[in-house]
C-alpha positions as CSV (number, residue, x, y, z in Angstrom):
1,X,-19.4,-32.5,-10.7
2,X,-17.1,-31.5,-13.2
3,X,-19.1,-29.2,-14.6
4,X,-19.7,-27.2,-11.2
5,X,-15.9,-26.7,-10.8
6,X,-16.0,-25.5,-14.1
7,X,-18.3,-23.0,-14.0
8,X,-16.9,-22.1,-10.2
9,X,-13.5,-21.7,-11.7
10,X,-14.8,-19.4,-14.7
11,X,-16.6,-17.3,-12.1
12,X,-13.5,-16.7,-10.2
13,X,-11.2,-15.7,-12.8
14,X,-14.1,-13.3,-14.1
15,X,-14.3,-11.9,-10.8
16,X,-10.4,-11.3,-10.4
17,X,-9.7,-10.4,-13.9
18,X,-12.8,-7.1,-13.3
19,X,-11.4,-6.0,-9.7
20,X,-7.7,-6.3,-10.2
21,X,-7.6,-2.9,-11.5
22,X,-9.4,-1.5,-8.9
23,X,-7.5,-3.6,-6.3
24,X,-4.4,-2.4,-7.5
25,X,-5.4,1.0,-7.6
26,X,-6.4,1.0,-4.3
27,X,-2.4,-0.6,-2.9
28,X,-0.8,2.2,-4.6
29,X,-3.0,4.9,-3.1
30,X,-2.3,3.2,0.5
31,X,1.3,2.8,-0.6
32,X,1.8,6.6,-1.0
33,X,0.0,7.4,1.9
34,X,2.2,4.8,3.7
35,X,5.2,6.7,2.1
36,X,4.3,10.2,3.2
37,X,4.1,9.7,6.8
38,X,7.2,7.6,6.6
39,X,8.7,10.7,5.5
40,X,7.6,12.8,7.4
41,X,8.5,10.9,10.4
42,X,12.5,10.8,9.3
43,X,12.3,14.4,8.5
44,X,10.8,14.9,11.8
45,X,13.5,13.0,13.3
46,X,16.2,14.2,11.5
47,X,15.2,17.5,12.5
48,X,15.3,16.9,16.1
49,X,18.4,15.3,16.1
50,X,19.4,18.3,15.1
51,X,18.0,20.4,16.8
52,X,19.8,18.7,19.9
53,X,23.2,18.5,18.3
54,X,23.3,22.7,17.9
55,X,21.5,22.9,21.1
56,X,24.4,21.6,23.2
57,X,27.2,23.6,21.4
């Protein structure tokens, strides 16, 4: 019994050790995608708060 949870154990930090990288990689390329459309939202906003404060003057 020992020995399964051993090898089960092993085989699991093998696993996560070889796709962290890639895992990781693939959070900071949602991240930034994440980021420009938050951007471009509050410029968007911005903008059309704006574009109704000269509007009314």
């Amino acid at each position: 019994m020992k020995d399964k949870i051993t090898r089960i154990v092993m085989l699991l930090i093998i696993l996560i050790s070889v796709t962290s990288c890639s895992i990781v990689k693939g959070i900071f390329e949602a991240g930034v995608g994440v980021g420009v459309f938050i951007v471009v939202i509050i410029v968007a906003v911005i903008a059309f708060v704006i574009s109704k404060i000269i509007g009314k003057k």
